[in-house]
Structure formats: C-alpha cells, structure tokens
N, C-alpha and C positions, 0 to 999 in steps of 0.2 A: 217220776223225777225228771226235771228237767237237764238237759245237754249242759254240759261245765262251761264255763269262759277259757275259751283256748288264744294261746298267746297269737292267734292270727287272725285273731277277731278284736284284739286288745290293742286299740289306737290311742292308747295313753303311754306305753312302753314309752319308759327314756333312752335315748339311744346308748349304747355302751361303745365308745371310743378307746381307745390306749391315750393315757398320757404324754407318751412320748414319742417324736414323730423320725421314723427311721429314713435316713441318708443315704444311699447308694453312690451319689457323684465322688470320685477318688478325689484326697486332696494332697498326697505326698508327693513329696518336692527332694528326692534325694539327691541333688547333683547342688543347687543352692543351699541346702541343708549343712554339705559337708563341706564347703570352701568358705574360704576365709572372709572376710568384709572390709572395708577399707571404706578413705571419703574420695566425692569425686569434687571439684573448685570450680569446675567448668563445664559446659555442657558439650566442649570437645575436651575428652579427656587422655590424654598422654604419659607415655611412661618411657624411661629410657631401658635399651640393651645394649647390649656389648659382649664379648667372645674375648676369648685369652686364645693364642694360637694354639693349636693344636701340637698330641705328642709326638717329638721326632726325634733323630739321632742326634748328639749335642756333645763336641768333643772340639776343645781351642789348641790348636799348638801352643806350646811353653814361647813367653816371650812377644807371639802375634798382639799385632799393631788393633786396636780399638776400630771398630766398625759398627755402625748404625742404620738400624733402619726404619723406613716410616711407620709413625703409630695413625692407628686406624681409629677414628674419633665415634665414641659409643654415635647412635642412633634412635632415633625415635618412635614409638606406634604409637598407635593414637584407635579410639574407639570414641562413639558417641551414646551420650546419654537419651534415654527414652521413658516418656511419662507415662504410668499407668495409671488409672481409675476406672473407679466402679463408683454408680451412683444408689442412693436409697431414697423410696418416697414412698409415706405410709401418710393415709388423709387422718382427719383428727376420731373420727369415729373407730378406722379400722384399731387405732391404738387402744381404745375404751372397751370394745366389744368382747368378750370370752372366746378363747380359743384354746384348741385342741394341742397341749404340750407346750402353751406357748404362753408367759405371763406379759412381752412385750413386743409387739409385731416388729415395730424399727430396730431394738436393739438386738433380735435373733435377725432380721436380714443382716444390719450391719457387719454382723459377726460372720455370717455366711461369704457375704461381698470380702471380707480379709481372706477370707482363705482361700476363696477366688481370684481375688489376684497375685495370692501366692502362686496360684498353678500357673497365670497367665504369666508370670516373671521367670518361673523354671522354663517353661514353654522357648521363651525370649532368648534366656540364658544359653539352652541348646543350639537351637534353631532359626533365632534370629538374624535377618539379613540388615547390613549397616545402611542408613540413609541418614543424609543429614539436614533433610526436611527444609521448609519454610513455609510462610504466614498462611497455607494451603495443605501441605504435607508434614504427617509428623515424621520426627526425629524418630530414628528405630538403631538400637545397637545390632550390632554384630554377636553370633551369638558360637560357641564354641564349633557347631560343625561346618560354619562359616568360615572360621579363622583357619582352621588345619589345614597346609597345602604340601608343606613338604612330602609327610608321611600317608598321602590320599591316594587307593587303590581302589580304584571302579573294577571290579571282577563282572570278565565276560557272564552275559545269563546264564543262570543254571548251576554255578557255582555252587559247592554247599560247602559249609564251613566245618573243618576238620580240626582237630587239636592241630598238625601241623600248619596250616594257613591259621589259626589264633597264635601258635608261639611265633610264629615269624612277623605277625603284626606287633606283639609285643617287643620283637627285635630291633621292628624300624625303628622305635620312639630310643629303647637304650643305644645305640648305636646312633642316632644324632644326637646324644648327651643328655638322656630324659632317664630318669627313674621311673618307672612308669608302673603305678600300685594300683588303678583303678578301671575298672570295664562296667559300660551300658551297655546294654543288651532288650530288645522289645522281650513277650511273652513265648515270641517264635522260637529266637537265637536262644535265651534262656533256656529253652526243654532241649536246644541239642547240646548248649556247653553240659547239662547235669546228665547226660550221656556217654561224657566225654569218659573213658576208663584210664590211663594212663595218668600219672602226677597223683591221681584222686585217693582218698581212699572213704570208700562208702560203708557203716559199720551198721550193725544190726545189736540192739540191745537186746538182750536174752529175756532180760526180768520186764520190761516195758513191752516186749514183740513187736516193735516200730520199728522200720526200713527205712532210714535215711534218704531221699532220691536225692534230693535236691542239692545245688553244688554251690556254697557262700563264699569260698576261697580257690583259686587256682593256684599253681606252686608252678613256676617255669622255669629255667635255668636262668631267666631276667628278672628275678622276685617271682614275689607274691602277689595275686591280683584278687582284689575284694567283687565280686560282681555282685550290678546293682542294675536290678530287674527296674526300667525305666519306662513310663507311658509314652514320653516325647521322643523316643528317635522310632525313626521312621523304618516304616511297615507296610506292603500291600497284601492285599486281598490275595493276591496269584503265590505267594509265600518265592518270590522271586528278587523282592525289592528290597529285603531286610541292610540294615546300616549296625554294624560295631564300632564301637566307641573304645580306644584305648587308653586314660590319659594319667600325667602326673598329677596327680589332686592339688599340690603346692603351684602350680604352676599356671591356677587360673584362682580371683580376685574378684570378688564384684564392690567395687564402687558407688559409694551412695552418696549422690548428692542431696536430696530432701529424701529419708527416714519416711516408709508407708503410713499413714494415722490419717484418722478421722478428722476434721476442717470442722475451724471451731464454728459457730453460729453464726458469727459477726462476717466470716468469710463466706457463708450462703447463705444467698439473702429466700426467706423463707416467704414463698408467693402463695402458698395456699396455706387452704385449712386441715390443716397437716404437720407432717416435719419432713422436710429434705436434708439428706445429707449426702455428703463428697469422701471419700475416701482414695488418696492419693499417694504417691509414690513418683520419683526420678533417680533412677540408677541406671548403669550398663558394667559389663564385662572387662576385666584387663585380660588379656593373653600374653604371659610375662615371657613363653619360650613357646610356641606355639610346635617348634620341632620336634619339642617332647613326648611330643602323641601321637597317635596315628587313627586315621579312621577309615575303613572299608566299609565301601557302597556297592548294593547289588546283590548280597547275597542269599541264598536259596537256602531255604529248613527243610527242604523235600527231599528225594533220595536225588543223586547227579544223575544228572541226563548225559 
C-alpha cells in the first residue's frame, strides 16, 4: 500500500485567512470627547473675559457721600485655527481585487484616515503649540498644556507624586476660582494615583472574587476628580518626566470652523486610475479661564530619591 497524501505535500490547500482584520493602533480621544463644541468665524479666533472683584469686607457709614470707582473693561484671548488632513488613494484594480476582511479598500482606509485624525486633533487639543503660520507655515492652535500658566509647577527631579502634592494641585485651580472635576494622567501617574489609600475606598466583591485596583474617581476636599488615563500627555522613558493634568471640563471649548468629512469629487480632482480622497477638518481650542487648572511637569512614578 502506498504512502497517504499528507497536507505537506498538498500544493492545492486554499489558504485559510480570518475574515476580519484586527487593529491594535489606540483611537480614544477622551479629553475632545468630553468638552463642549462651539463655531469658530475666523481663523483667529477670540473670546472675551472679565473678573467681578474679589471677596472683601463691605461696610458704608449711614449718610456717607457716593464714591466711585474705575470699571475695568472685560478683555480678550484669542487662539488660532489649525487644519487637519489625511489623504486616501486606492488605484482602480486594488478596489476590484478580493480581500482579506475587506469588501472596499478606499472606504475601510477612509474610515481608518477619520479616526486618525480624531487622535491627531486630541493630540493638538493637549499639546498643541500656537502659531499663526503663513503661505509657508501652517496655522497650529494652542493646545491646553500650552495655555496653563498661572497654576504651572515644574517639580525639582525626582519628585514622585503623592496624594498630598495631587490635593494641593487640585487647590491651585479652586483657589484662582476654578471648579476643577477632571485629571489626565499617562499609564505611569495612573498606577500611582490607584495606589493612592486615603479618600479612596477599594471594595472586593465576595460573590464575583474581583479586587477592584483601579482608581475612576478621587474625592478631595476641592470635589471630586474623574481620572482619565490619557495617551497624549507626556511621558519619558527615565519615569522622571511624567506631566498631571488638573482641569475644569467647562472651562475649555473647541471651536470648529469647517466640520471634519470627506471632500466631495468635484473638490479632488481624480488624476489616476483609481480614487483619491481628502479628508479634512479646521478647528482650535478656546481656554475660557485658563486659571482654573493647573498642570505639574517633572514628575517621577519611581520611589523619591
């Protein structure tokens, strides 16, 4: 009797693929996710402020004569608009050809390129430095850890972040007139706030046997802070360079002047044998009280030196 057909002698096998092609690249955007939206009219766009004076002792003698004094006229900031795009080009064959999880090559990148520039807009929103470009340079906004100066604390190296140094940063923002409910934190600072024992209370369910670690709410004598594990603020390799984020959620705005979407046909003119498309967007940031917040740079996840 002859030797059987063994599958490794068998050059007709069709290959066995999965239909569906797995992602790895993060695409959450929690800091644009949770703020508000608004329009912007101009590609410098401005907002007024203004203060009520502050609380003091306030007592008139019976009878005293009328006194006045000078009002202090609101003020203006102002932040700049920044364009983003992502572009797609699929030739005309690759769109025809069978593919693995995929029934249309252009409209899965398309949809890919959206949510890429969702992260490149959070990215902006954090981190973005202002420039206000010309017919060589683009336009680039200011982006939240740009705008915070009052309440900005460079801690010496080696710093490590303690419940006490996070409630006094929470202090700075309420104490210049900030309600301040919201904290970014990288992957770093994140494993030492759900460390943190004090305020917290960590429960263990009997009937599930699950340990809680992880910490979604802080409780300080200045509120309540929601933390929100964030890929964009900055982080080094030496766990020395870590940045906290404190802020009032209400207190920051993004502005859209042209709404992100697809460009219709007539707007890219199609030069091969193919389809291009443009996928575009112009918005920037308002910082309506920028004292409201506070942000610490520098800080260590390590043990203090």
């Amino acid at each position: 009797m002859g030797a059987p057909l063994i599958t490794y002698d068998d050059g007709n096998r069709l290959e066995d693929i999965m239909g569906t092609i797995v992602t790895i690249t993060p695409t959450d955007t929690p800091f644009m996710s949770s703020i508000r939206k608004g329009k912007a009219n101009n590609t410098y766009h401005q907002w007024v402020r203004d203060t009520i004076t502050t609380r003091a002792d306030n007592a008139v003698v019976e009878g005293a004569t009328f006194a006045y004094t000078a009002i202090t006229a609101p003020t203006r900031a102002a932040n700049i608009t920044q364009i983003f795009k992502k572009d797609v080009s699929v030739s005309s064959t690759e769109k025809w050809v069978k593919q693995a999880g995929i029934s249309n090559m252009y409209e899965y990148d398309l949809a890919n390129k959206l949510k890429a520039l969702s992260t490149d807009i959070e990215h902006a929103l954090l981190r973005g430095s202002k420039a206000s470009g010309n017919t060589s340079v683009a336009r680039r906004l200011a982006g939240v850890l740009n705008y915070i100066s009052t309440n900005l604390t460079a801690v010496d190296s080696g710093t490590k972040l303690t419940e006490d140094f996070y409630i006094g940063l929470i202090e700075l923002a309420w104490v210049a007139g900030g309600d301040p409910n919201e904290t970014y934190v990288n992957s770093k600072l994140k494993k030492v706030i759900s460390k943190f024992s004090e305020k917290i209370t960590k429960n263990i369910n009997a009937e599930d046997k699950k340990f809680i670690q992880h910490v979604a709410e802080f409780e300080s004598d200045f509120g309540t802070q929601k933390i929100f594990l964030s890929r964009d603020i900055p982080s080094d390799s030496t766990g020395y360079g870590c940045t906290l984020l404190v802020i009032e959620n209400a207190r920051w705005k993004m502005a859209i002047g042209e709404p992100v979407h697809e460009l219709s046909k007539e707007e890219v003119a199609q030069t091969i044998h193919g389809q291009l498309g443009q996928v575009r967007g112009e918005l920037t940031l308002e910082a309506l009280a920028e004292e409201a917040n506070s942000v610490a740079t520098g800080l260590s996840h390590l043990a203090s030196t």
